[in-house]
C-alpha positions in Angstrom: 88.0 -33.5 -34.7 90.7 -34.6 -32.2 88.7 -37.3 -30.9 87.8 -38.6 -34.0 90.9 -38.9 -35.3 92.5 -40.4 -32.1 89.2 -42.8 -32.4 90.3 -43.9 -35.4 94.0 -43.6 -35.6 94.0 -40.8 -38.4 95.2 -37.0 -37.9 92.6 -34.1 -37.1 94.0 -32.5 -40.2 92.3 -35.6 -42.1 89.1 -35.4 -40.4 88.7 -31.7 -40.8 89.3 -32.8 -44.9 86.8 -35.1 -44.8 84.4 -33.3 -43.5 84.9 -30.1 -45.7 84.3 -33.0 -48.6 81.4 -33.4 -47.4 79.6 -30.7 -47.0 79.7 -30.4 -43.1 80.5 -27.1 -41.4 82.7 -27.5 -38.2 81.7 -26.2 -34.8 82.6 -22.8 -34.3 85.1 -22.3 -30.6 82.1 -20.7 -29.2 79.6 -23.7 -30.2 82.1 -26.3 -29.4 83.0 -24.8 -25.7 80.3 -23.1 -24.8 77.4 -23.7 -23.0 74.3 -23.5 -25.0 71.4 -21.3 -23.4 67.4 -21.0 -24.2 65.9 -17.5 -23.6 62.0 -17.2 -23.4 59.6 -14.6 -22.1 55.6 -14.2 -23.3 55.7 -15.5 -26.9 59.6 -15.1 -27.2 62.0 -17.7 -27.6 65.6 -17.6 -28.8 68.3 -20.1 -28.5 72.0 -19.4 -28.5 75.3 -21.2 -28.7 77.3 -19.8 -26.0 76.1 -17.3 -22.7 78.5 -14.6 -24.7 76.6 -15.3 -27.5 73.2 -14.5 -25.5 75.0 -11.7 -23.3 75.8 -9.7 -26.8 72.2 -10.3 -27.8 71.2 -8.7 -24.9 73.5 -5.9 -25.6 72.7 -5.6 -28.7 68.8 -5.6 -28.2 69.6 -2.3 -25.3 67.6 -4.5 -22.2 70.3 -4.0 -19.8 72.0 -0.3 -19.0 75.4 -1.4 -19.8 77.0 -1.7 -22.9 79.7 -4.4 -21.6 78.7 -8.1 -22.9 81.2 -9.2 -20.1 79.2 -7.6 -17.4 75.8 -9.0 -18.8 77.2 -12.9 -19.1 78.4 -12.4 -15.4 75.2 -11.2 -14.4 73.8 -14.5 -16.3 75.9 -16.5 -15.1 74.5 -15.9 -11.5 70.9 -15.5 -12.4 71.7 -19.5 -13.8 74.2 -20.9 -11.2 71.2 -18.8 -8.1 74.3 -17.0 -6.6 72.4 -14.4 -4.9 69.2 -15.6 -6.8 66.6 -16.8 -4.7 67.4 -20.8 -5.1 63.1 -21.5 -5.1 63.0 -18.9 -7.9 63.3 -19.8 -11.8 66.0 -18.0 -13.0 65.2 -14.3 -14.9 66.7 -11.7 -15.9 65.1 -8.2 -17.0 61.7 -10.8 -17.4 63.6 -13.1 -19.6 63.3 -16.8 -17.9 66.9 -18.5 -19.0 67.1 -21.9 -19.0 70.5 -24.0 -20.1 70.0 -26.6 -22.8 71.0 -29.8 -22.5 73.1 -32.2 -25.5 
């Protein structure tokens, strides 16, 4: 909304208004600065807004042993970036191949 209202000389405040008038929902912190992930494994696919987003899922679901999201978008933030992955290796974790979606 800043960048819309700096494009067109008007405050954010206006924009948000406008928008609201319309109908249109505004990007939640997590959708707007996050990085949006693709989960898939046999038949399963899942798409989320944010690696938090998919590490609570995780969480939530009981696949990994810990109960700290933190700890689980950590550990998927290696499996994407291949620190200690094999780098010829698609990235996985516990079976589930996670890709990052591109805007």
């Amino acid at each position: 909304m800043n960048k819309t209202g700096k494009n067109f000389g008007i405050a954010c405040d206006t924009v948000s208004d406008i928008l609201k008038a319309a109908g249109v929902k505004p990007y939640t912190f997590r959708q707007s600065a996050g990085k949006r992930i693709k989960i898939s494994k046999d038949n399963f696919s899942k798409e989320f807004d944010s690696v938090q987003d998919c590490a609570e899922w995780f969480v939530e679901q009981g696949i990994p042993r810990t109960k700290n999201p933190e700890s689980v978008r950590t550990s998927l933030k290696q499996v994407r970036t291949k620190e200690g992955n094999n780098k010829d290796r698609p990235p996985y974790y516990y079976g589930y191949l996670i890709e990052d979606i591109e805007e």
